[in-house]
TIDO-168630 format. One record per residue (C-alpha): residue number from 0; residue in one letter; chain; x, y, z. Coordinates in nm, 4 decimals. Layout:
! TIDO-168630
PT  num  residu  chaine  u  v  w
PT  NUM  a  A  X  Y  Z
...
***
This chain:
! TIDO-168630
PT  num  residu  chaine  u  v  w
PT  0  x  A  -7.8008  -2.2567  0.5895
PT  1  x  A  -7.7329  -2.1480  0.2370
PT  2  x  A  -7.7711  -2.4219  -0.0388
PT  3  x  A  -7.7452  -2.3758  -0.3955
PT  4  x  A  -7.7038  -2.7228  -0.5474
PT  5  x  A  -7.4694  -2.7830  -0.8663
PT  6  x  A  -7.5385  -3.1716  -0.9282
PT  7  x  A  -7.2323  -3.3564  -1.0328
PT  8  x  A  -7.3260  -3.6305  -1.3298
PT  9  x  A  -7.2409  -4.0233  -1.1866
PT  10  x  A  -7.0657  -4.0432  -1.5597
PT  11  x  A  -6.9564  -4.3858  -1.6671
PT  12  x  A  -6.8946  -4.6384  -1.3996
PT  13  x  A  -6.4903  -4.6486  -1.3515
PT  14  x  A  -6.3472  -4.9390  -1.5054
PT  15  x  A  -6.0387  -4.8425  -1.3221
PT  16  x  A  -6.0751  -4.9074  -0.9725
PT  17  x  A  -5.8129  -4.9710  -0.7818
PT  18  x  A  -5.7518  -5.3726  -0.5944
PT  19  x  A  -5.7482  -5.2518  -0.2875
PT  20  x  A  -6.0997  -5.0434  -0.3426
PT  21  x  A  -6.2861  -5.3521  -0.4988
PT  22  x  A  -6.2029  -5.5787  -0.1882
PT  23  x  A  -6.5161  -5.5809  0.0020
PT  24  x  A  -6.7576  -5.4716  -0.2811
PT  25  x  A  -6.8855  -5.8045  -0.3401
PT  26  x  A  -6.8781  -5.9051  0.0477
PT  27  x  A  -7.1163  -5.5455  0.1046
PT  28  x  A  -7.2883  -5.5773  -0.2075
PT  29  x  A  -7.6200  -5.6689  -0.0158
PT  30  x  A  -7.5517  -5.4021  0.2278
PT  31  x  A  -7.4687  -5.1318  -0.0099
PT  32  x  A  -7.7952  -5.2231  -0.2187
PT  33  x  A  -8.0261  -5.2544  0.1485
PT  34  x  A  -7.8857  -4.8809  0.2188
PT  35  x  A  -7.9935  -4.7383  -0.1145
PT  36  x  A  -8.3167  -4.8997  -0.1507
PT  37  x  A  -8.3610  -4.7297  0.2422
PT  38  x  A  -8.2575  -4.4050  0.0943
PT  39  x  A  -8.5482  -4.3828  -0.1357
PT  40  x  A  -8.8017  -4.4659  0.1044
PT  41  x  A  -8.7836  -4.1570  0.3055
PT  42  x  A  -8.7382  -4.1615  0.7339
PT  43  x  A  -8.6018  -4.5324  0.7043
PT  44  x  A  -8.2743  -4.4245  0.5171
PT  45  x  A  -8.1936  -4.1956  0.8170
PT  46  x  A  -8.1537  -4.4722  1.0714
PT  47  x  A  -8.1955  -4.8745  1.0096
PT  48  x  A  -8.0689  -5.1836  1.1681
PT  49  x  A  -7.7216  -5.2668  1.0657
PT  50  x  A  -7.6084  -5.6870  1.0438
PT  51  x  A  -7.4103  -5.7460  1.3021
PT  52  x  A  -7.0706  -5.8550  1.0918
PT  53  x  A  -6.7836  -5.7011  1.3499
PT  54  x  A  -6.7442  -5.4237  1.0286
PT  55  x  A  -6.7197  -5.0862  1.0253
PT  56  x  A  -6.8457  -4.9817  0.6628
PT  57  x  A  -6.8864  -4.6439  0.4553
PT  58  x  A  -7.0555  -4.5949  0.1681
PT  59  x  A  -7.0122  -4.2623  -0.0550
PT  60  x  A  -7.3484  -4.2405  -0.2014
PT  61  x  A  -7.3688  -3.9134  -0.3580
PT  62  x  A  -7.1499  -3.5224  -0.4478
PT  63  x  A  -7.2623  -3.1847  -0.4828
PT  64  x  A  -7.1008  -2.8584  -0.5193
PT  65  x  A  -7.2960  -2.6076  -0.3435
PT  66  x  A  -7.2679  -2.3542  -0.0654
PT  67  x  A  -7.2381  -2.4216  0.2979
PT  68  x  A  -7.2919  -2.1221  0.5273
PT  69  x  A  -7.1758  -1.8922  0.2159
PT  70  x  A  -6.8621  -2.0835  0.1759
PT  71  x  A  -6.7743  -2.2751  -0.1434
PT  72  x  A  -6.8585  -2.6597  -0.0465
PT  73  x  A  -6.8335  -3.0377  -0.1466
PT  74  x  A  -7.1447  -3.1975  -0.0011
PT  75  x  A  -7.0710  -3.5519  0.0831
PT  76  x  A  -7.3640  -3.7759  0.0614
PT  77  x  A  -7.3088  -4.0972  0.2653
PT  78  x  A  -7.4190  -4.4208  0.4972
PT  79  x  A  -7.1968  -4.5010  0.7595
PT  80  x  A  -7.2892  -4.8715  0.9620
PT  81  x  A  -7.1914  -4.9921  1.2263
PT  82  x  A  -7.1833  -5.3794  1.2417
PT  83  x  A  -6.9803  -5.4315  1.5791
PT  84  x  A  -7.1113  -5.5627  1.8859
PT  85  x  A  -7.0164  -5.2286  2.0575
PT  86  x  A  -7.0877  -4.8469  2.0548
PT  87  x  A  -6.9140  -4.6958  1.7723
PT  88  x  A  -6.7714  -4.3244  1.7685
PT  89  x  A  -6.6774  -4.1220  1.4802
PT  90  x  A  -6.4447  -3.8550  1.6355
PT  91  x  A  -6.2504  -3.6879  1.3367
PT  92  x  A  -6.3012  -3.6162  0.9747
PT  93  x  A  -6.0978  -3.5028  0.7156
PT  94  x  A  -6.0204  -3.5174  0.3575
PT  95  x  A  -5.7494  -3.4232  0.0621
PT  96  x  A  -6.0906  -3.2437  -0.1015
PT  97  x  A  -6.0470  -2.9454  0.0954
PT  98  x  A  -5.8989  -2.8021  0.4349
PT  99  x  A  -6.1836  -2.8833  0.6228
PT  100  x  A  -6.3946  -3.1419  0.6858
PT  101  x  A  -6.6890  -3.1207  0.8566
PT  102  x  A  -7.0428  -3.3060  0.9690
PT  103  x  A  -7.3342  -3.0820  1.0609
PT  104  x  A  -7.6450  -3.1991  1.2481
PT  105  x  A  -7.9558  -2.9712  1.0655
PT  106  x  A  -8.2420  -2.8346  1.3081
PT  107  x  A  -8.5564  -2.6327  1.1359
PT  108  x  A  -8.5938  -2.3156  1.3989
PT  109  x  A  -8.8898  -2.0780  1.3182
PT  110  x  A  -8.9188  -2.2355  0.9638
PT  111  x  A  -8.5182  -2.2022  0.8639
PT  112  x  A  -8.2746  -2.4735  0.8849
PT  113  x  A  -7.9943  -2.3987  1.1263
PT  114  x  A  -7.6395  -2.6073  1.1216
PT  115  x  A  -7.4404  -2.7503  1.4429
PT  116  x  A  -7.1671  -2.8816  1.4127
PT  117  x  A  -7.1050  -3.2010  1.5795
PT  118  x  A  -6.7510  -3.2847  1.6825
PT  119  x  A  -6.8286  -3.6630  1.7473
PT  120  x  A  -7.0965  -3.8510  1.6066
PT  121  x  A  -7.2504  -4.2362  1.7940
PT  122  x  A  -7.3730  -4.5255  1.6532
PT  123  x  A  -7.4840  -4.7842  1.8697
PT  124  x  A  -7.4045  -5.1550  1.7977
PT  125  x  A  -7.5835  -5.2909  1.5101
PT  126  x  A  -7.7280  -4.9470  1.3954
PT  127  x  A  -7.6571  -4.7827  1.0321
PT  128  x  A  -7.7316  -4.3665  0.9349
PT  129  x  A  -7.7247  -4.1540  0.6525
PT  130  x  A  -7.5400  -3.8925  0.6778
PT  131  x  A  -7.7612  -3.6544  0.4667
PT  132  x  A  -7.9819  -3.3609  0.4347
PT  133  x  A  -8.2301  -3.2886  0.5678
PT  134  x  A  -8.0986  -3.4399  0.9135
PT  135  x  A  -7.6830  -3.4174  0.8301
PT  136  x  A  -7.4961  -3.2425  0.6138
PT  137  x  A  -7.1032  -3.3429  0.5704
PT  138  x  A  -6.9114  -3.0490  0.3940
PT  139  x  A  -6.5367  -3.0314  0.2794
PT  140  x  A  -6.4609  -2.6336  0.2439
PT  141  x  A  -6.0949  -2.4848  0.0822
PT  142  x  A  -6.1845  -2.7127  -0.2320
PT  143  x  A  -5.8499  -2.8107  -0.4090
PT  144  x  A  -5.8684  -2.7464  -0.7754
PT  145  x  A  -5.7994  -3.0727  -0.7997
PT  146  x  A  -6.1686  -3.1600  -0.6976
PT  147  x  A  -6.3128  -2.8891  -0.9023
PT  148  x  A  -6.1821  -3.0216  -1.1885
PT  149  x  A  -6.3643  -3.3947  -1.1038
PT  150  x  A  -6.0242  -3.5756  -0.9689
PT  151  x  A  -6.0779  -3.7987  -0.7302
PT  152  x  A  -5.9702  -3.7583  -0.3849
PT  153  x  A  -5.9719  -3.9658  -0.0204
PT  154  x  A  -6.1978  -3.8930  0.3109
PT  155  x  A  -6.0489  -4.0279  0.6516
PT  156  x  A  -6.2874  -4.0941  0.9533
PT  157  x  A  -6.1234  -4.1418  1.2392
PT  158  x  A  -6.3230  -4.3332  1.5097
PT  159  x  A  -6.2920  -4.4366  1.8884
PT  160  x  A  -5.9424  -4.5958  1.9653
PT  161  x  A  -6.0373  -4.9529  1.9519
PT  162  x  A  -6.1629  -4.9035  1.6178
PT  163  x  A  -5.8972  -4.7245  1.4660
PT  164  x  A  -5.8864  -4.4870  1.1254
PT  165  x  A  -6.0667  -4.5556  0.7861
PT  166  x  A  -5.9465  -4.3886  0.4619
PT  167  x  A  -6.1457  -4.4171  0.1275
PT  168  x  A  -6.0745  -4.3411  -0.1864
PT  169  x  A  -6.3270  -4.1247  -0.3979
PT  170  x  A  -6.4335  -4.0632  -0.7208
PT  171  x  A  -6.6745  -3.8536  -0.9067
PT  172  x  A  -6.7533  -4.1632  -1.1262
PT  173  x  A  -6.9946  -4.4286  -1.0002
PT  174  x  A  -6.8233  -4.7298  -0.9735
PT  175  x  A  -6.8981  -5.1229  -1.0703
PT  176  x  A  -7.1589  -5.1108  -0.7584
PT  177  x  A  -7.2921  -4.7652  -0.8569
PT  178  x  A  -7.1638  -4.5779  -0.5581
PT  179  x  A  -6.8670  -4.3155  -0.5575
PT  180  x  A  -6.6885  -4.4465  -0.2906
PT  181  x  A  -6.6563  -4.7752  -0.0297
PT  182  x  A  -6.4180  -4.8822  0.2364
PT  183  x  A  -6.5072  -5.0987  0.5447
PT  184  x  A  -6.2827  -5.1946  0.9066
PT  185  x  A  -6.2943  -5.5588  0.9236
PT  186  x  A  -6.2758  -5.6355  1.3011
PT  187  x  A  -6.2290  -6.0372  1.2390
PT  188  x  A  -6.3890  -6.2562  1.5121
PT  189  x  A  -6.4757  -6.1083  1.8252
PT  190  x  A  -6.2682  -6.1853  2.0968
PT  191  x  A  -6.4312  -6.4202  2.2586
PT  192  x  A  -6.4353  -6.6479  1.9774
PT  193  x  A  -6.0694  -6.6237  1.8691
PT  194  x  A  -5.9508  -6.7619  2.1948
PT  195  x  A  -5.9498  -7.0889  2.3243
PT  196  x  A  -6.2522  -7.2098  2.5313
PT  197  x  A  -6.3105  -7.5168  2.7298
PT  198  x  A  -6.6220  -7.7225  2.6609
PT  199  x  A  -6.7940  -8.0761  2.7623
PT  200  x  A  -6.8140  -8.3580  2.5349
PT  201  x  A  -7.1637  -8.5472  2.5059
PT  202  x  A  -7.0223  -8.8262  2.7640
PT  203  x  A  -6.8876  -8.5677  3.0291
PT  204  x  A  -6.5540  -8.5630  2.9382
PT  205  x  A  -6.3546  -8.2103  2.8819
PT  206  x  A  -6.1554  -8.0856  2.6227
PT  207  x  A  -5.9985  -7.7754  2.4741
PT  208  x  A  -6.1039  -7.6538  2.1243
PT  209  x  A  -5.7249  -7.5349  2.0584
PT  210  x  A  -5.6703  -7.9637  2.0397
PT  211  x  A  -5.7867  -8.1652  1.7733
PT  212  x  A  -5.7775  -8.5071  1.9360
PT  213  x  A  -6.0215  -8.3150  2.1696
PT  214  x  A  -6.2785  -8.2002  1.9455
PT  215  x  A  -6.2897  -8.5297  1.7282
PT  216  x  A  -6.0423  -8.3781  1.4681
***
């Protein structure tokens, strides 16, 4: 593995960002902040407990231009949780950066790191990961000039088929929250509690929660 790192600057935080990107920022503020403040404190930031909210979130936490197996790279620094109350898999990645997309799992043979790729990635329920050097490495290759000039760009993960697709936009300015980039899946209320459900009232009589008169509404 080849690395020459080119930091990009954070810049300004964008002033700009778009509705649709600052929905959720607030709601995964604390989450956001719990994953950098693991990220600094070494092992922990490269698996911790995710809350179990029925969300699928990703967090753009860092960019680098650099070399990846002596091709011309955008390093992709990143968290990805998984708060559902099932095992999550991340089966596709790609991204208007670049041609390719790619996540590599790092393993140090005879003193030099060595890249696999891996062409699906779990997450069990409740667990988070950063998806980072030295245990990942997440590399767009074919770089648009677009994103060597610093415009901003989208990554799409495309998970299990219950779960669905997640695109995120992506800037190379920190935003209000001071990361680059943030999207989450929303899976509302599990099942179970979306339905209706029978249940007993204190003096032994039944009811159904889809009727007021029956719950003392």
């Amino acid at each position: 593995m080849t690395l020459h790192p080119l930091w990009i600057p954070a810049g300004e935080p964008s002033r700009s960002a778009k509705p649709a990107r600052m929905r959720g920022l607030v709601r995964a503020a604390m989450a956001a902040a719990l994953a950098m403040l693991m990220l600094l404190v070494g092992p922990l930031a490269r698996g911790h407990p995710a809350e179990l909210n029925n969300r699928v979130m990703f967090i753009v936490t860092s960019l680098e231009i650099t070399e990846v197996l002596g091709e011309e790279a955008l390093v992709v620094g990143a968290v990805l949780d998984n708060g559902l109350r099932k095992r999550l898999t991340l089966r596709g990645l790609s991204s208007t950066a670049g041609t390719k997309t790619r996540l590599y799992s790092t393993k140090k043979v005879y003193g030099q790191d060595n890249l696999n790729e891996r062409r699906t990635f779990a997450l069990r329920s409740g667990q988070g990961r950063a998806l980072e050097a030295p245990d990942f490495v997440l590399a767009v290759t074919g770089l648009t000039d677009a994103v060597r000039d610093r415009e901003a760009f989208e990554i799409t993960l495309t998970f299990n088929r219950a779960v669905g697709e997640l695109t995120l936009p992506v800037s190379f300015e920190v935003d209000e929250t001071g990361v680059y980039g943030f999207a989450e899946i929303n899976m509302g209320a599990p099942k179970a509690l979306s339905q209706d459900y029978e249940w007993i009232r204190p003096e032994g009589e039944s009811g159904r929660a889809s009727d007021p008169a029956s719950n003392g509404g």
